[in-house]
C-alpha positions, 0 to 999 in steps of 0.5 A: 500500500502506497501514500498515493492510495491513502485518502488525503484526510489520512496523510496525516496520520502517516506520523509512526515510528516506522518499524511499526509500520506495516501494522499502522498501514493495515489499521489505515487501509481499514479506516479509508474506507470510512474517511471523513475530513478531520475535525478539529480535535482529530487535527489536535491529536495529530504530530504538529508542524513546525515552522520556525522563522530566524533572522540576523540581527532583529532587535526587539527593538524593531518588532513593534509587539515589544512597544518600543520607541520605534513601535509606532513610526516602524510596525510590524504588522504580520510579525505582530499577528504571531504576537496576537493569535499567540505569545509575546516572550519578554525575556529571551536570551542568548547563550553567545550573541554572535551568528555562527554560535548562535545558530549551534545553540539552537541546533544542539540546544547546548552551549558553545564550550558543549558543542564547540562553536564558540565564533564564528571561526569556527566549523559546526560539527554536523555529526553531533546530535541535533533536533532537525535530526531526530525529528528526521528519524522520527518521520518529520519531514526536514527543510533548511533554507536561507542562511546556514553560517555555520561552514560545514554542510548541512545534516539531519534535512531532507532538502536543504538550500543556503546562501554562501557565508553571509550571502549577498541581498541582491541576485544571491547565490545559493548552495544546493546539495552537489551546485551552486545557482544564483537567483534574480532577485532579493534575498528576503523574497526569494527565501521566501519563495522556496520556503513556500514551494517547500511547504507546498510539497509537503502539504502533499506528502502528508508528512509531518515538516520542520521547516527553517526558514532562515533570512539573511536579513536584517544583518549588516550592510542593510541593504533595502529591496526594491519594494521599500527604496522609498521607505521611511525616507520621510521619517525622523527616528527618535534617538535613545537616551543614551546615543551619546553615552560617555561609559563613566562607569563601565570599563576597558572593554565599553570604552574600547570597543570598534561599533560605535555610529561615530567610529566604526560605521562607515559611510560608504559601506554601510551607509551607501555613500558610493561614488560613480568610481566606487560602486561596481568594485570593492566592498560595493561589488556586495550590493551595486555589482551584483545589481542588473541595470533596473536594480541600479536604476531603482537604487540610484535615483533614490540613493544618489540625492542623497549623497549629493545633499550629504555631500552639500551639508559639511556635517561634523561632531554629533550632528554627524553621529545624528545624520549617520544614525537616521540613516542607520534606521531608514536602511535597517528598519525598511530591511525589517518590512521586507522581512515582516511583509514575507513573513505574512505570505507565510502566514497567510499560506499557512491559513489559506491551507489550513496547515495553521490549524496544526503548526507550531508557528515560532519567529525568533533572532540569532540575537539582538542588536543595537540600534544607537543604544550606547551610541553602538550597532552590531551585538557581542555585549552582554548588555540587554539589547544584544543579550537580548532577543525577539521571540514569538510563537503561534500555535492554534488550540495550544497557546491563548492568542495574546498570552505575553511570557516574562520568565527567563527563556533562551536560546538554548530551550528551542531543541528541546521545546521542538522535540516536546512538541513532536513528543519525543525525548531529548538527549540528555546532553542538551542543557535547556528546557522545554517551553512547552510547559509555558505556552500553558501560561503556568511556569513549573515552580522549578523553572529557572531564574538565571541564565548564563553567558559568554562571548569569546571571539576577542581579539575578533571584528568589533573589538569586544574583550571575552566575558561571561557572566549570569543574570536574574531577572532584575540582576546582571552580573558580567566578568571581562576575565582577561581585564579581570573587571566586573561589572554589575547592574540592577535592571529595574532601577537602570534599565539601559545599564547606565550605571555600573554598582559593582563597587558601590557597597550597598550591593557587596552582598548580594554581588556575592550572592551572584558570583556564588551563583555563576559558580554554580551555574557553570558547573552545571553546565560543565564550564571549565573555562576560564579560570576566573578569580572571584 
């Protein structure tokens, strides 16, 4: 008996431990006859889908669910509907805030000393135990397609596309199992649109699917699609409090670091200042050499007036850094709309064919990002807005639409809570926790109230000294080890982590209690670097 001989209101039922199934197919033949659509509580029983969509680099900032400052010049209408038919999580983190460990952690749901991707230098060893492969063992159909950054060829998907590295946004190349191809087009569409052509498969099949829909956006240089050059142009971005921040309290490696909007963000590059003589060789080949001659027409006669006005206006000191930053927004957040606009063609599919009845729908970041907090871009710190990260997720009939999460979540937790989802077990060398018992709204009495970090690629791009450390939901306590400097930080009272207390004395005991605790949390997790004095 094949699945073409299966009615297609059964497919659904082909979710079965294989060795079990030649007794699954007898039990199917005899229902076919009696086959009806199932209804909804038959759908609820069935091994739900997963959908999982992943940027680079999306602040929570700029998803207007979190009600930022941003919010309201810069919504996010579709990202939001994952928010209101579903949850809101407030306090998601990373392990490792940079792209290629990121990603790792989410894979292995281990930290980077665990599964040995601690920069992005490194190479992810495919051979070790991830959630996309034992979904795959047990029946799930596997797709990854869009942005990998993790060097080594993908394993544990059933079909796989990614884009080379960090790829490009304009006509990108991508690499398939044996070639390489390069597609017309803009990078945020055209993942989408095999991510789309993917799931169309699949709703024939019958399998149940994961799906990786991984973007390239909204990572550094920002470059907009040709739906959104006009975008935002008109709008003045409010600046957060702290743009011009001087770190009188924080340490060496606030001070020293090579992010700033002032410093390190350059005009030409990531700005798009380009002249005639520099837009089809160097770093702009990224964007202007791969363009065709529609492509660059389009982009000029929005990007050429203005240089030439930047060119005009002579402008110095803050109102530089000002200038710089309105461009910053207007490039990063227009990035942003093409990402929420494909990120409602899926959803819109989704309900169309009614695989959202039975699909776990998650949207989430490899971190955070800067968005002038502290006059900086990029991430690496252990500072909130690249600690910390966005994290939706939807899922009919399991999570009350509107629901808002504030427990101490992670990174780390995704395999895991895909692995409950799909009611298998997972490795015990995994070291997060299922979310599931969340989306109930009712958090175990044991869920956790610390998280631990560490960033170790210095000397690295951007300058960011190694440094790990733990935070509760009100305290973070952060150790630059090689500068053996501390810093620590009461959220509730200094939200944007302004003011250093680690030598004021009124918190000596409690910043006791804490390094105690980052003690212990490393043991937990088998941390045997570095050797810190405390």
């Amino acid at each position: 008996m094949s699945m073409k001989s299966i009615p297609t209101c059964l497919h659904g039922l082909v979710l079965f431990n294989f060795r079990q199934k030649y007794a699954a197919l007898v039990l199917l033949a005899f229902l076919a006859a009696a086959c009806q659509q199932p209804t909804s509580e038959e759908i609820a029983d069935l091994p739900p889908n997963i959908v999982f969509i992943f940027t680079d680099d999306h602040a929570y900032q700029a998803l207007s669910a979190y009600g930022d400052r941003l919010a309201e010049l810069a919504p996010t209408p579709n990202l939001d509907r994952i928010a209101k038919t579903g949850m809101r999580f407030d306090k998601c983190y990373v392990t490792n805030s940079i792209c290629a460990p990121s990603r790792a952690t989410v894979l292995t749901g281990t930290h980077s000393h665990v599964n040995g991707h601690r920069t992005n230098a490194d190479t992810f060893d495919g051979t070790q135990a991830t959630f996309p492969k034992l979904l795959q063992k047990a029946g799930y159909a596997t797709a990854l397609i869009g942005k990998w950054h993790l060097r080594s060829t993908p394993t544990g998907f059933d079909h796989w596309e990614i884009l080379p590295d960090q790829g490009h946004y304009y006509n990108p190349t991508f690499i398939i199992p044996g070639d390489t191809v390069q597609e017309e087009g803009y990078v945020t569409d055209i993942i989408t649109d095999k991510s789309l052509a993917w799931l169309q498969n699949q709703e024939k099949s019958g399998k149940p699917f994961m799906l990786m829909l991984q973007h390239k956006a909204p990572h550094r240089e920002w470059e907009k699609g040709p739906d959104h050059l006009t975008l935002y142009e008109d709008v003045v971005f409010p600046e957060p409090a702290n743009l011009f921040d001087d770190y009188a309290t924080r340490g060496t490696a606030a001070r020293t670091q090579d992010m700033s909007i002032a410093e390190t963000m350059q005009l030409s590059a990531d700005l798009k200042l380009w002249n005639e003589e520099s837009k089809g060789s160097g770093p702009y080949r990224r964007t202007y050499g791969r363009m065709n001659e529609q492509q660059r027409a389009a982009w000029d006669e929005v990007y050429d007036p203005i240089i030439e006005e930047f060119n005009a206006s002579n402008l110095q000191g803050t109102d530089l850094v000002r200038w710089k930053y309105q461009r910053y927004m207007r490039d990063y957040l227009a990035v942003i709309r093409s990402v929420d606009d494909n990120v409602g063609r899926v959803l819109d599919y989704l309900e169309t064919s009614g695989l959202d009845q039975n699909t776990l729908i998650v949207y989430a970041s490899d971190q955070g990002f800067y968005l002038g907090e502290h006059g900086w871009f990029d991430k690496r710190f252990m500072y909130e807005e690249s600690f910390r990260t966005p994290l939706l997720m939807s899922w009919k009939g399991k999570i009350t639409p509107g629901r808002i999460d504030k427990n101490l979540v992670s990174n780390l937790d995704f395999a895991q809570t895909f692995l409950e989802v799909a009611g298998l077990e997972a490795p015990i060398i995994m070291q997060g926790r299922s979310l599931v018992p969340l989306m109930s709204g009712t958090a175990p009495e044991n869920w956790r109230n610390f998280l631990y970090y560490h960033y170790y690629e210095y000397p690295g791009v951007h300058s960011v000294h190694k440094h790990e450390g733990i935070t509760s939901p009100r305290y973070k306590l952060m150790h630059f080890y090689e500068l053996d400097e501390w810093e620590f930080y009461d959220l509730e009272t200094d939200p944007m982590e302004m003011n250093n207390l680690y030598g004021n004395q009124d918190y000596q005991e409690l910043i006791a209690s804490m390094k105690d605790r980052l003690k212990r949390t490393k043991m937990q997790y088998g941390v045997i670097e570095p050797r810190s004095n405390y």
